[in-house]
N, CA, C and O of each residue as an XYZ file, in Angstrom:
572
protein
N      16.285    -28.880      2.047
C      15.032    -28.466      2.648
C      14.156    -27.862      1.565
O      14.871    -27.004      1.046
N      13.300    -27.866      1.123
C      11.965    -28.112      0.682
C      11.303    -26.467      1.124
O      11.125    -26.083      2.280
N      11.052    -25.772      0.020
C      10.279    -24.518     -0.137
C       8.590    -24.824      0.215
O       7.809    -25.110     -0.693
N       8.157    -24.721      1.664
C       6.702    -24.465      1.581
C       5.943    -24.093      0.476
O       6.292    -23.080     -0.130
N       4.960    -24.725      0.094
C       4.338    -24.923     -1.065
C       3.587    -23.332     -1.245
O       3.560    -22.892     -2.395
N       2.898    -22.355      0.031
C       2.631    -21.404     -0.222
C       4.014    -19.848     -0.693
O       3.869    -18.798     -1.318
N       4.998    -20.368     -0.124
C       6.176    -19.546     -0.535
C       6.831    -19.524     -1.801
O       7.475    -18.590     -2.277
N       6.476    -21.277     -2.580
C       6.720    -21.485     -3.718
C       5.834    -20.788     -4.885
O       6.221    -20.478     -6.012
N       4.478    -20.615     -4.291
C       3.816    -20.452     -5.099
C       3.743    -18.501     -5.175
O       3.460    -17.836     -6.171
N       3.998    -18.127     -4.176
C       4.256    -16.733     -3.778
C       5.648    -16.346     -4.984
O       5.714    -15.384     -5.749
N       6.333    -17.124     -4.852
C       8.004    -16.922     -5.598
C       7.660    -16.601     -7.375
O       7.841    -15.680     -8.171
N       7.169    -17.741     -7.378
C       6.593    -18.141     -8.803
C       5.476    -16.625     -9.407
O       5.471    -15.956    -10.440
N       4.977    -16.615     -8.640
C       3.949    -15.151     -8.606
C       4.516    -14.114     -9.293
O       4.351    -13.624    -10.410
N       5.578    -13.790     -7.889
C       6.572    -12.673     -8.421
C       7.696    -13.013     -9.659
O       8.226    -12.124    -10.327
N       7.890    -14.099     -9.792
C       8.493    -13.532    -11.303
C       7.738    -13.766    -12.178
O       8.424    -13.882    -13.193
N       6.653    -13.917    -12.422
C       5.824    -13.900    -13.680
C       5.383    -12.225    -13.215
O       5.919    -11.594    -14.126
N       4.993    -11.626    -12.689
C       4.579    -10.221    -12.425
C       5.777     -9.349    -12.832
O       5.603     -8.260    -13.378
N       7.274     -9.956    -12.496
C       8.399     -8.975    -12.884
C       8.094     -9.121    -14.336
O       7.683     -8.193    -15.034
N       8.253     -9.992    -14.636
C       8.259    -10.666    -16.280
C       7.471    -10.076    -17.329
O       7.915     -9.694    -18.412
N       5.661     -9.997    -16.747
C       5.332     -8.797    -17.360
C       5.567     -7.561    -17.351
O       5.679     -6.952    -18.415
N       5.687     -6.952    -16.158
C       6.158     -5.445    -16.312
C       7.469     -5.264    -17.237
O       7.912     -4.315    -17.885
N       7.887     -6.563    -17.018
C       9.214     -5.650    -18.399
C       8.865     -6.197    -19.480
O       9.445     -5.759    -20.473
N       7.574     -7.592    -19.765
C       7.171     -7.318    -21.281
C       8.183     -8.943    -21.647
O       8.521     -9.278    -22.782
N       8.338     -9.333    -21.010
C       8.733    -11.022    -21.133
C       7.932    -12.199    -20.302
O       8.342    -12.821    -19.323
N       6.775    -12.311    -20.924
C       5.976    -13.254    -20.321
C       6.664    -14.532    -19.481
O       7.287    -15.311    -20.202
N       6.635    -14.822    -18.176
C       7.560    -16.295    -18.161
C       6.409    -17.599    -18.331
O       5.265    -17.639    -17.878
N       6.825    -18.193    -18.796
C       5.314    -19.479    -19.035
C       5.063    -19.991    -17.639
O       6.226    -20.146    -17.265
N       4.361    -20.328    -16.703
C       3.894    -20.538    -15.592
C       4.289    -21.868    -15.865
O       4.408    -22.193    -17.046
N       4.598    -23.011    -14.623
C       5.206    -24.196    -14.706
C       4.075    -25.121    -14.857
O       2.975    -24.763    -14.436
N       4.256    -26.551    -15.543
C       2.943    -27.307    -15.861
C       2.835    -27.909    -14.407
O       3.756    -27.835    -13.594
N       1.709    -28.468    -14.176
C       1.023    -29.221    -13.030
C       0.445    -28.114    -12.204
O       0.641    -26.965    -12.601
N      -0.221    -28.301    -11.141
C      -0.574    -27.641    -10.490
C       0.180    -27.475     -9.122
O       0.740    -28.252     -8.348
N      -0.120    -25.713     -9.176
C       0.569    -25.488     -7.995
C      -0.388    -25.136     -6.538
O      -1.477    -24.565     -6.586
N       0.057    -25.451     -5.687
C      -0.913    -25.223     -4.156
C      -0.436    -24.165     -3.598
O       0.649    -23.954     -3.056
N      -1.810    -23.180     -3.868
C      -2.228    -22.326     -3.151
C      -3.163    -23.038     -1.451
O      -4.308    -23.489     -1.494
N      -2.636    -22.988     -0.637
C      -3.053    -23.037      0.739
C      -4.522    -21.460      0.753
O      -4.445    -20.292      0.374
N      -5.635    -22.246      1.365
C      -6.461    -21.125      1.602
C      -6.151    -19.714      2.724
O      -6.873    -18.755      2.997
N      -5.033    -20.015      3.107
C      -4.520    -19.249      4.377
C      -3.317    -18.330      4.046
O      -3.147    -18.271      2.829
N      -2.254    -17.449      4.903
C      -1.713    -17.145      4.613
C      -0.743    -16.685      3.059
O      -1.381    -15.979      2.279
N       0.355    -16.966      2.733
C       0.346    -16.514      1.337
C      -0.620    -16.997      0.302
O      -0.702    -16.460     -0.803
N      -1.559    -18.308      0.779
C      -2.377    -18.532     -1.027
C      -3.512    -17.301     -0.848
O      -4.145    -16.927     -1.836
N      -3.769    -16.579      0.727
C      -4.617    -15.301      0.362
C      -4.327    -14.221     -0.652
O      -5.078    -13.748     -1.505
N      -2.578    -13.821     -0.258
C      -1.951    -12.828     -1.212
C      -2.109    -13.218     -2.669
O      -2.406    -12.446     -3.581
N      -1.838    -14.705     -2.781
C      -1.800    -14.987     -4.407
C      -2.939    -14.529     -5.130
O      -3.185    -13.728     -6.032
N      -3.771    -15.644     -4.121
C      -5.159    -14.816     -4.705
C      -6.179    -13.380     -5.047
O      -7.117    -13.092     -5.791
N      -5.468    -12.828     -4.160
C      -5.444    -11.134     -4.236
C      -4.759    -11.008     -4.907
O      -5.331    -10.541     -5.891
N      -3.457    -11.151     -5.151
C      -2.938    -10.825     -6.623
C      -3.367    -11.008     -8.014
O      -3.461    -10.071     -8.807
N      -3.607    -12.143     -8.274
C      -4.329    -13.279     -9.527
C      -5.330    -11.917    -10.005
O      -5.213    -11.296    -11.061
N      -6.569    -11.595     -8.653
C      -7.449    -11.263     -9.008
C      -7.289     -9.645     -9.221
O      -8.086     -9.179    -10.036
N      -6.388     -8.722     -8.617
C      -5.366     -7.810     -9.035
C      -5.161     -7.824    -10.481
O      -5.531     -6.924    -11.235
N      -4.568     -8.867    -10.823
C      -4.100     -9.050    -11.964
C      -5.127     -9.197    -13.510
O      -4.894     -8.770    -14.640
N      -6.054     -9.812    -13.085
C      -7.388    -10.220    -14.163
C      -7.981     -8.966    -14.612
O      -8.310     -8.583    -15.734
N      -8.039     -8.398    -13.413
C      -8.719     -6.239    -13.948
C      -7.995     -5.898    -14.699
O      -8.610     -5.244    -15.541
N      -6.335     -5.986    -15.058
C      -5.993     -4.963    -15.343
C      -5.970     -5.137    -17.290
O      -5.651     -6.161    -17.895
N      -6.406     -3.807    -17.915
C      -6.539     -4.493    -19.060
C      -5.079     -4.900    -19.936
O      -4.057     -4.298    -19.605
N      -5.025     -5.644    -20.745
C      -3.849     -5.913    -21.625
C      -3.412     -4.904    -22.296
O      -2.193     -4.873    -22.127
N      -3.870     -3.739    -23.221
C      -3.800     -2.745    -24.016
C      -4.073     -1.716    -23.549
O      -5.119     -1.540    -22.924
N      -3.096     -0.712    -23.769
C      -2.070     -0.396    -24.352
C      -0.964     -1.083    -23.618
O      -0.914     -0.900    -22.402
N      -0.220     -1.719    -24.091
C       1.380     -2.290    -23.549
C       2.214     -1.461    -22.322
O       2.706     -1.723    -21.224
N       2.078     -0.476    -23.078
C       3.109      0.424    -21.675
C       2.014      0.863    -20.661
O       2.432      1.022    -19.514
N       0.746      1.079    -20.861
C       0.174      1.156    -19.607
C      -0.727     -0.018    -18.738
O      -1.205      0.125    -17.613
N      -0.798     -1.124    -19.553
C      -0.345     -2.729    -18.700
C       0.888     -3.228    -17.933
O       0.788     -4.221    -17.213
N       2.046     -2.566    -18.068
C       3.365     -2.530    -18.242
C       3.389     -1.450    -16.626
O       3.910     -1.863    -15.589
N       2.956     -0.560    -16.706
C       3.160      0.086    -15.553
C       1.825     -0.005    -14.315
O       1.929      0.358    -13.143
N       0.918     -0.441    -14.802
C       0.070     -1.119    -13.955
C       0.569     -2.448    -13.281
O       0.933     -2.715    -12.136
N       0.476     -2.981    -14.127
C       1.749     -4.477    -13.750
C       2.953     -4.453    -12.754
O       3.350     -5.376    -12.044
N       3.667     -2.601    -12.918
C       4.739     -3.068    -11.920
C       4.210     -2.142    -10.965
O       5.038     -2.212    -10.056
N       3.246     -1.232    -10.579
C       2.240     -1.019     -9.260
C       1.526     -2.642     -8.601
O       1.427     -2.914     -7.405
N       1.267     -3.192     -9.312
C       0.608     -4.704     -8.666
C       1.512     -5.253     -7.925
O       1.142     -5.718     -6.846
N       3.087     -5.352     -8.351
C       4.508     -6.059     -8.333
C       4.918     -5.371     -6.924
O       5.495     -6.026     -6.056
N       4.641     -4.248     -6.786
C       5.274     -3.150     -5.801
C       4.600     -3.394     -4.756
O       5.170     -3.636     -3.693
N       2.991     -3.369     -4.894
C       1.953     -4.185     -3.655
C       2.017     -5.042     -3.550
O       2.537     -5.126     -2.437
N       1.869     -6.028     -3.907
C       2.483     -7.471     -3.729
C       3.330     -7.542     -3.139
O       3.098     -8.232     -2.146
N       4.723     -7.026     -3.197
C       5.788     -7.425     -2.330
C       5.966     -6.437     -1.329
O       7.089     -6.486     -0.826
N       5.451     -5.826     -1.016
C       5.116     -4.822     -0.114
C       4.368     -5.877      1.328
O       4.743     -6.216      2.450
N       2.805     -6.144      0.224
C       2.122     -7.331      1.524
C       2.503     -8.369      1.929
O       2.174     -9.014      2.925
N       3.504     -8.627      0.842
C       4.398    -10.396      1.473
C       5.300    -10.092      2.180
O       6.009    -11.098      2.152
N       5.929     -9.146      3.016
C       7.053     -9.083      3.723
C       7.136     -7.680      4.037
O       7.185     -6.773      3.206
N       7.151     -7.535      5.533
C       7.318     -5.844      6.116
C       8.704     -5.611      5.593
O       8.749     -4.542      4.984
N       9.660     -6.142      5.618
C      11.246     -6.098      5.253
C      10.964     -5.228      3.577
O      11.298     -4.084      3.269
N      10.378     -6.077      2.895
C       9.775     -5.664      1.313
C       9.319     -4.077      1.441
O       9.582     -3.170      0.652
N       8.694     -4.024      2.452
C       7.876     -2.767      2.176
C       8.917     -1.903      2.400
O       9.329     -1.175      1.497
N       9.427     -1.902      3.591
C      10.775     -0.965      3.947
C      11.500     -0.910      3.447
O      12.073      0.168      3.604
N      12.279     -2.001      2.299
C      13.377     -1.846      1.280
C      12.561     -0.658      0.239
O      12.797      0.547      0.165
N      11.807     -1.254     -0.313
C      10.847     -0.641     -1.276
C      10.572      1.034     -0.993
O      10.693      2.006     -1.737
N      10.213      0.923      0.210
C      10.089      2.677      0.909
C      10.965      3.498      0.878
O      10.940      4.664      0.483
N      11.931      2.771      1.388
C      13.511      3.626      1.474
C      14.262      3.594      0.278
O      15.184      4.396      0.128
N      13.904      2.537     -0.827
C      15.148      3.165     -2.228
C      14.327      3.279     -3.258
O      14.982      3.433     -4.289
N      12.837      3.270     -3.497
C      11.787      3.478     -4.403
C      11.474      4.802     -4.267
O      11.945      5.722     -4.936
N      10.329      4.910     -3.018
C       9.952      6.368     -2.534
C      10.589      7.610     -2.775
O       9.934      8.634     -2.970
N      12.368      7.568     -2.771
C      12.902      8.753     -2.335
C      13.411      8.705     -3.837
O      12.855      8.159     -4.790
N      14.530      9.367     -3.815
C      15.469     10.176     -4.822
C      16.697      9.356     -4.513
O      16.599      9.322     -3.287
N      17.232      9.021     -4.654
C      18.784      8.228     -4.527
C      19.913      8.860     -5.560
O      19.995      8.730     -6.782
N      20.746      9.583     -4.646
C      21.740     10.194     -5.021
C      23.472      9.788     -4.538
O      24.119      9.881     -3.494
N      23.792      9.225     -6.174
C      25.463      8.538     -4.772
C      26.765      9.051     -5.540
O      26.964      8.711     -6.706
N      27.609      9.847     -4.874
C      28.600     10.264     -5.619
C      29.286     10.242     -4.607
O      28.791      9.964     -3.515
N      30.719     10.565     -4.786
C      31.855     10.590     -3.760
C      32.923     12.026     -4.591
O      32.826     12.320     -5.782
N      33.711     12.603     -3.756
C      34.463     13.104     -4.302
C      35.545     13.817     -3.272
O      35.553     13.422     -2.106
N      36.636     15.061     -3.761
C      37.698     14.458     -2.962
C      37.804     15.527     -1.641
O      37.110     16.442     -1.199
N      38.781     15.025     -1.363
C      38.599     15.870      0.423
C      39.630     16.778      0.176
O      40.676     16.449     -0.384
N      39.364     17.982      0.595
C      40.213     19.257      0.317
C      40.208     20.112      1.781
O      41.095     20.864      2.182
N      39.362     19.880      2.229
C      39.159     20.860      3.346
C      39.067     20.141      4.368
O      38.675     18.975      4.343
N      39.569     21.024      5.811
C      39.397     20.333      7.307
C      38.150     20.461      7.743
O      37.869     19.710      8.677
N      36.979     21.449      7.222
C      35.663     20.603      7.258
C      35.359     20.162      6.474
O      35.417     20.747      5.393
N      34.836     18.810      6.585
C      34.658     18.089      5.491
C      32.895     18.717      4.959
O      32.375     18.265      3.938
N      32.232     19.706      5.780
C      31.030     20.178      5.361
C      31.202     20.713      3.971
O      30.388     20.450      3.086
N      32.234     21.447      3.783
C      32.545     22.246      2.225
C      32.840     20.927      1.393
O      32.269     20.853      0.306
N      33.500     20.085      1.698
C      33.878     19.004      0.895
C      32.047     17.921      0.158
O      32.005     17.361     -0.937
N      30.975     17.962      1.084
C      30.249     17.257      0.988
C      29.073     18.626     -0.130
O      28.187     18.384     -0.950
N      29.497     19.656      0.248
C      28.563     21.103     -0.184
C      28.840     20.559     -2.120
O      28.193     20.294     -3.134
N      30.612     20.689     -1.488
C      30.616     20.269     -3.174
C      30.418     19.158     -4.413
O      30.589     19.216     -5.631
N      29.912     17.983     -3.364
C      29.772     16.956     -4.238
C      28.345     16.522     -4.738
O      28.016     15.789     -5.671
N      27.417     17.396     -3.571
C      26.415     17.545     -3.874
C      25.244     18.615     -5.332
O      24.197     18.668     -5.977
N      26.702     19.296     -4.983
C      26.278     20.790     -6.121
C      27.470     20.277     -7.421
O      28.110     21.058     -8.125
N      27.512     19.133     -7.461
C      28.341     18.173     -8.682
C      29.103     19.104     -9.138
O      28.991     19.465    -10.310
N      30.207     19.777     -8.116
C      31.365     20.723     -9.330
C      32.467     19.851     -8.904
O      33.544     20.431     -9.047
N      32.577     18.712     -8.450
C      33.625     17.810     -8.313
C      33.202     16.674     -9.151
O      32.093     16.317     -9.546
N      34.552     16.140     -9.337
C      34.581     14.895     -9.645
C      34.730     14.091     -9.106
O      35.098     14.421     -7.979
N      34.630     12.552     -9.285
C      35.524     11.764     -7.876
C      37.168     11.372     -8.578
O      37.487     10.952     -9.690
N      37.734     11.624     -7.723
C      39.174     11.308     -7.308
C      39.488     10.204     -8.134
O      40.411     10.163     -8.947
N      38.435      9.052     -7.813
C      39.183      7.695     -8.304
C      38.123      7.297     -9.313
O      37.888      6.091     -9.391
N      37.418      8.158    -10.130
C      36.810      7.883    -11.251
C      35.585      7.028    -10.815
O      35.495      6.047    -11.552
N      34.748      7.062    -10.000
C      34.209      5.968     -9.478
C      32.486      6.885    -10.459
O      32.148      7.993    -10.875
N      31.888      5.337    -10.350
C      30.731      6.546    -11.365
C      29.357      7.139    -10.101
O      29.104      6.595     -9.026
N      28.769      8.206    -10.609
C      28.263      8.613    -10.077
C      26.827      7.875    -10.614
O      26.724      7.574    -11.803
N      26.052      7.686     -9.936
C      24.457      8.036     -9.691
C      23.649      9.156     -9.488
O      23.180      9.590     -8.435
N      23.512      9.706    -11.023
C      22.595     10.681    -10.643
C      21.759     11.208    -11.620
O      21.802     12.250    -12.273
N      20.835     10.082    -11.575
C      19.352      9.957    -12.249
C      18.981     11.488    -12.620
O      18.637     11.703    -13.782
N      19.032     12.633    -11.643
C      18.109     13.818    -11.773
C      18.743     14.655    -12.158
O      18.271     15.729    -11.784
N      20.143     14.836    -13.093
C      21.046     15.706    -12.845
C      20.178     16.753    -13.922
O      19.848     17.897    -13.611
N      19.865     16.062    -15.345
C      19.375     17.310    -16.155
C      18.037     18.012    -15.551
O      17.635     19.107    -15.944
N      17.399     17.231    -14.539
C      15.846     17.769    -14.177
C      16.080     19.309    -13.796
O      16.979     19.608    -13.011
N      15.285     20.232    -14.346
C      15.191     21.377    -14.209
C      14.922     21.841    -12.778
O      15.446     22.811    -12.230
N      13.839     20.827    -12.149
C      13.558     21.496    -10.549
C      14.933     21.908     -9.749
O      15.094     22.808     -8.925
N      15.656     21.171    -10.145
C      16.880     20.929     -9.075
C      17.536     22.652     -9.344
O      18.474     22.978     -8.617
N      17.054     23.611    -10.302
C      17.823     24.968    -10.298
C      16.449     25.636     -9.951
O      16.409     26.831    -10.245
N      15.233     25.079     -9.347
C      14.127     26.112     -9.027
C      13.219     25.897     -7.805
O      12.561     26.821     -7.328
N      13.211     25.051     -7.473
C      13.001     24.144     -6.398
C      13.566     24.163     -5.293
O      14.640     23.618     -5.548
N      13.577     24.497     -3.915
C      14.500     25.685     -2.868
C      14.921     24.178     -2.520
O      16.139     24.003     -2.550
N      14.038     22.901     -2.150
C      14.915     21.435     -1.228
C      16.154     21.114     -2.112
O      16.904     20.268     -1.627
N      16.586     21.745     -3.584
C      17.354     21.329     -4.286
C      18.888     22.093     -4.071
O      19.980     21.674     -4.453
N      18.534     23.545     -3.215
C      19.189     24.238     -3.687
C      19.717     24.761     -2.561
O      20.278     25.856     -2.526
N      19.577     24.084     -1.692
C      19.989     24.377     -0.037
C      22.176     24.509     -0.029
O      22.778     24.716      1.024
């Protein structure tokens, strides 16, 4: 089965947009591709033209403009997009495990959060914010 020509061209979009934000151009495919005046060839085209403003120089701040365009973009192509995007972009993502000592497991979770455990089975932790200073001044950190 055969990728609708506006979904193809939507696909194609997004990885040339990933591609710049990390600074690896992908070469766009030869022939022409169909944008439909309707549905996704609107987004493309809002993108394209998204894309033409933003200036080339300086690199890292084309680079992070580029992946704000990337983030709207797939945000407007799919409510699913926006809600993935909302829920593990938006927030703080914190994942550790560690071991069970107590019959409430509330003290057990107190401590894996306030990282004076380890995990049990060596498993690695996620935790992007550990050196950030807010987290010892900041009261949502310190609950």
């Amino acid at each position: 089965m055969s990728l609708p020509a506006d979904r193809t061209a939507l696909d194609l979009l997004d990885a040339h947009l990933e591609a710049l934000r990390d600074g690896t151009d992908l070469p766009l495919p030869q022939g022409p591709v169909c944008l439909p005046a309707e549905g996704g060839g609107e987004l493309a085209h809002w993108a394209l033209d998204q894309l033409r403003r933003i200036p080339c120089e300086p690199k890292d701040i084309f680079a992070r403009q580029v992946g704000g365009l990337l983030a709207e973009f797939r945000c407007r192509r799919c409510p699913w997009n926006a809600a993935a995007l909302r829920l593990l972009d938006d927030t703080y993502t914190f994942a550790a495990t560690g071991p069970r000592r107590h019959d409430d497991w509330a003290h057990d979770v107190h401590a894996v959060l306030h990282r004076s455990v380890p995990d049990p089975r060596g498993w690695v932790r996620l935790d992007w914010d550990r050196t950030n200073a807010a987290r010892h001044t900041v009261p949502a950190y310190r609950s």
